[in-house]
C-alpha positions as CSV (number, residue, x, y, z in Angstrom):
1,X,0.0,0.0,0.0
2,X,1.4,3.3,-1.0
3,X,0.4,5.0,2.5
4,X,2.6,2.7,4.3
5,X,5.3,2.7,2.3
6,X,5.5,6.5,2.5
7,X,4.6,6.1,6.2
8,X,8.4,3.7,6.6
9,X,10.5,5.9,4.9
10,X,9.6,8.5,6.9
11,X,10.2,6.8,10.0
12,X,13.0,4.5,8.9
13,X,15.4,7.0,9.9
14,X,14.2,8.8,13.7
15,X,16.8,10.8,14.2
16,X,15.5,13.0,11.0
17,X,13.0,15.3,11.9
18,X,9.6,14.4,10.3
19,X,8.9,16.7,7.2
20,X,5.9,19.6,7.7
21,X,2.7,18.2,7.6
22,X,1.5,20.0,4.7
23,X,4.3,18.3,2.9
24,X,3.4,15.2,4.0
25,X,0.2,15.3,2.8
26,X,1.0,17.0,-0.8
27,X,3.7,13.8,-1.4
28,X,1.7,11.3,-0.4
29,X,-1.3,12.6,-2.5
30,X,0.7,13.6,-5.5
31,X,2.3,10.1,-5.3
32,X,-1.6,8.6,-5.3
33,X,-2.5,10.9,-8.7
34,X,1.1,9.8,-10.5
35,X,1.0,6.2,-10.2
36,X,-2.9,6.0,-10.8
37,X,-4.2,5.0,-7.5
38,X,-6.5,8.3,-7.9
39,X,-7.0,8.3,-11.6
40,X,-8.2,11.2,-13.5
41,X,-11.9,12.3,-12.8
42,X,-11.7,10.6,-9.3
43,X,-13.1,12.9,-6.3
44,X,-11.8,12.6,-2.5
45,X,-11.9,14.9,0.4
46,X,-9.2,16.7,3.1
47,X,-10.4,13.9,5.4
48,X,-9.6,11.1,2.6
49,X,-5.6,12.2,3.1
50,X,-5.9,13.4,6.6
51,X,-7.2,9.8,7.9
52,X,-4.3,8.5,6.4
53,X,-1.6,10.6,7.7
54,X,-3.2,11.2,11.0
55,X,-3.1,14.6,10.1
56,X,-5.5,17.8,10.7
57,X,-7.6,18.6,7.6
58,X,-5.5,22.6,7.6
59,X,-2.3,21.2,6.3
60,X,-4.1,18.9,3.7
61,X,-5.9,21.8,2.6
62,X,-2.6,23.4,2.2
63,X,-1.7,20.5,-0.4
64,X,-4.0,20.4,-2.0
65,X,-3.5,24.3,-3.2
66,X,-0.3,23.5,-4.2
67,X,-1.2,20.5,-6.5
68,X,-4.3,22.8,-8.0
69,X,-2.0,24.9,-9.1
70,X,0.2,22.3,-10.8
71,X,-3.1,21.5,-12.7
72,X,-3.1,18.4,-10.9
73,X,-6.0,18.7,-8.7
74,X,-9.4,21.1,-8.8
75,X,-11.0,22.0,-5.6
76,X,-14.7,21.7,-5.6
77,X,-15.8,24.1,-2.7
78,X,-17.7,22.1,-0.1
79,X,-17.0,18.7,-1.8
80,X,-13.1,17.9,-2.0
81,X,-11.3,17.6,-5.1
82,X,-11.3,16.0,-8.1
83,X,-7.9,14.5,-9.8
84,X,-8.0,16.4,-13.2
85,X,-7.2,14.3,-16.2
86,X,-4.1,14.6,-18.8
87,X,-5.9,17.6,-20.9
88,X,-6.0,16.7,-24.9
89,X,-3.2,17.2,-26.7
90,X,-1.0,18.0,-23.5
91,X,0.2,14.0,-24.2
92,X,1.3,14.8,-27.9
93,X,3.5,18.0,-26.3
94,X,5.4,15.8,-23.7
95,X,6.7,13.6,-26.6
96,X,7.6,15.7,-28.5
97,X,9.7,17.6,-26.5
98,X,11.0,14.7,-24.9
99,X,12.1,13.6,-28.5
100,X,13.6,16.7,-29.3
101,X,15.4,17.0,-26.1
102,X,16.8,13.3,-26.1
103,X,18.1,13.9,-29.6
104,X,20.0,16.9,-29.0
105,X,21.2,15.2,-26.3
106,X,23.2,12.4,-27.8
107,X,23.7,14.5,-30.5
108,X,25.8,16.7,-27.9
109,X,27.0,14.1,-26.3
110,X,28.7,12.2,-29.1
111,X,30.5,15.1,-30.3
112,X,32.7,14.5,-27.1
113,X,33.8,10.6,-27.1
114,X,35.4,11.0,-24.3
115,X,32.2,11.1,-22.4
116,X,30.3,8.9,-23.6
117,X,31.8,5.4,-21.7
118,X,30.6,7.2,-18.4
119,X,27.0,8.1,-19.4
120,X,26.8,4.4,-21.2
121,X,27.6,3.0,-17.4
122,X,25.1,5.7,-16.5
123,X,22.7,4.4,-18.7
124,X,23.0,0.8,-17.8
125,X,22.8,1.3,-14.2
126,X,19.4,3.0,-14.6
127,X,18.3,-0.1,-17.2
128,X,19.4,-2.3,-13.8
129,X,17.4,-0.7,-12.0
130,X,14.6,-0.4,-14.0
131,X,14.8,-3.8,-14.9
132,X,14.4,-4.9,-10.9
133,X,11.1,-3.4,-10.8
134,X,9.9,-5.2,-13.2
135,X,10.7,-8.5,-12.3
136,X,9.1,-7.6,-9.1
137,X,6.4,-6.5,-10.7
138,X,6.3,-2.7,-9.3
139,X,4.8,-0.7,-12.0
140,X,4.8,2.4,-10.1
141,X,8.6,1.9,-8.9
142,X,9.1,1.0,-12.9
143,X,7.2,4.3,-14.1
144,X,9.7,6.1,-12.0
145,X,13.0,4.4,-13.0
146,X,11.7,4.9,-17.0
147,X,11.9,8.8,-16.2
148,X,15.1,8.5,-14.3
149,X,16.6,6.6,-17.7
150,X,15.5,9.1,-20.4
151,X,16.6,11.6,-18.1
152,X,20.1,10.0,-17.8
153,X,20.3,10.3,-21.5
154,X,19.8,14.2,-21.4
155,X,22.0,14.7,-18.5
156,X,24.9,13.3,-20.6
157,X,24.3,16.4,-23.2
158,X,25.2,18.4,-20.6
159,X,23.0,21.3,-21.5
160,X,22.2,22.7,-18.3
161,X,18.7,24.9,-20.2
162,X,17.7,21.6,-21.4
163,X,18.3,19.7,-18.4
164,X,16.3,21.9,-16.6
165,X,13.5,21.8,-18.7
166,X,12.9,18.6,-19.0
167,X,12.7,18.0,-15.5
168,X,9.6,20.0,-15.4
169,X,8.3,17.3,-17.6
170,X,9.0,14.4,-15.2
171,X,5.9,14.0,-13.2
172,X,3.8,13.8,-16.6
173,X,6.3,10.9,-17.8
174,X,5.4,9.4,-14.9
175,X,1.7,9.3,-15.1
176,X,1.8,8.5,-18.7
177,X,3.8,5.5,-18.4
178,X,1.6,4.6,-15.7
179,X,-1.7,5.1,-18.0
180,X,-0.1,3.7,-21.1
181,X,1.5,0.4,-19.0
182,X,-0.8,-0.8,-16.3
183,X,-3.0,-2.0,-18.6
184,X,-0.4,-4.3,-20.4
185,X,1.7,-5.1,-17.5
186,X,3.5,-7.6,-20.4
187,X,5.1,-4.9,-22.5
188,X,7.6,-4.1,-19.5
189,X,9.9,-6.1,-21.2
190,X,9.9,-4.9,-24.3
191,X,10.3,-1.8,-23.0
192,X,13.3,-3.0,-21.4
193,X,14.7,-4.4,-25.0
194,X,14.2,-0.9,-26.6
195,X,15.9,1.1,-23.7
196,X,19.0,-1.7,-24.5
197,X,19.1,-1.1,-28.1
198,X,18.9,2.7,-27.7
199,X,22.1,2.4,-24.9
200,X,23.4,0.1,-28.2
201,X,22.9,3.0,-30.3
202,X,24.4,5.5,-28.3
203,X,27.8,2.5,-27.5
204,X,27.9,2.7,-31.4
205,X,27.8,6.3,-32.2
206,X,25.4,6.4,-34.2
207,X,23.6,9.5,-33.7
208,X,21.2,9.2,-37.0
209,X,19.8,6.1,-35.5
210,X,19.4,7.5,-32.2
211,X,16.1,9.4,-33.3
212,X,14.1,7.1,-35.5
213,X,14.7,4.7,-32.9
214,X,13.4,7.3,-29.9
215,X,10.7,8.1,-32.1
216,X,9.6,4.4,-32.7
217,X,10.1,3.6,-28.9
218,X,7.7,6.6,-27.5
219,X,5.3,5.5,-30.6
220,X,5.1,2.1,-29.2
221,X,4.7,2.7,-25.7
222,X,2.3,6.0,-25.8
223,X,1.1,6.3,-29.2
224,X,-0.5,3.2,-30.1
């Protein structure tokens, strides 16, 4: 359950002081819109979070301003919230700025080969990663670990505006992977095998691959 697990990390280590409660309470309900546990068009109240934290409903409230304005959440006055949906076309942006960004990347990144063995290890440490969460079958922690890879591959460019930018774009990876996988929990590993042959790619230097491939990856997961 989500709640614990939030709940243990925060105790695991007592000699940190527990985060403010309205920060509790904005993780723990972002975390529950990301991963789909509150799916779009879903409506819950202050007391819904607050039960679950053992919090006061003022710091929820708190929260939940936060995510309204991160077009995450709408409040509904005297009714709670509703989790707002991934507007139209907002899907379409995300990939293609994600595709743009990735291939500038490598682009940038192969013009320096003396770079490129330490963002392949990088890379591959991430696909490790990734790959543990799906053999344990944690599509959530897999969502996550997806981001984290693509964003190793812009990180290696080493273009500090369009690192920056794309990490605005993380927590809508996140929920798209989520929407796009949970329902085929069986593609995980072929979304394993194209993040290999794109790390191939990238071994080979073979930037004019790089993009087709990207392309046909995103297509596959979110497009079809």
């Amino acid at each position: 359950m989500l709640t614990s697990k939030l709940v243990d990390r925060t105790s695991a280590d007592e000699r940190r002081p527990d985060p403010p409660a309205a920060d509790r309470a904005y993780t723990l309900t972002k975390e529950l819109v990301l991963t789909g546990e509150f799916p779009g068009g879903h409506l819950f109240s202050e007391g819904d979070i607050a039960d679950r934290l053992s919090l006061s409903r003022t710091p929820v409230r708190e929260a939940f301003i936060r995510l309204q304005a991160e077009g995450l959440l709408r409040l509904i006055p005297k009714r709670g919230v509703i989790v707002l949906p991934v507007p139209p076309g907002e899907a379409e942006d995300v990939l293609d700025a994600r595709e743009a960004i990735e291939t500038a990347a490598v682009r940038r990144l192969l013009r320096s080969p003396e770079r490129v063995a330490p963002a392949l290890d990088e890379l591959r440490a991430a696909l490790r990663t990734q790959r543990g969460h799906a053999e344990a079958g944690d599509l959530a922690a897999f969502a996550e670990a997806d981001e984290a890879f693509h964003r190793a591959i812009v990180t290696a460019g080493r273009n500090a505006l369009l690192t920056g930018f794309y990490a605005t774009l993380a927590d809508r990876q996140r929920r798209m992977s989520i929407h796009a996988l949970g329902p085929t929990p069986e593609r995980l590993p072929v979304v394993l095998r194209e993040h290999q042959e794109l790390i191939d790619i990238i071994e080979a230097g073979d930037h004019a691959a790089f993009g087709p491939a990207l392309r046909s990856h995103l297509d596959r997961v979110h497009r079809r």
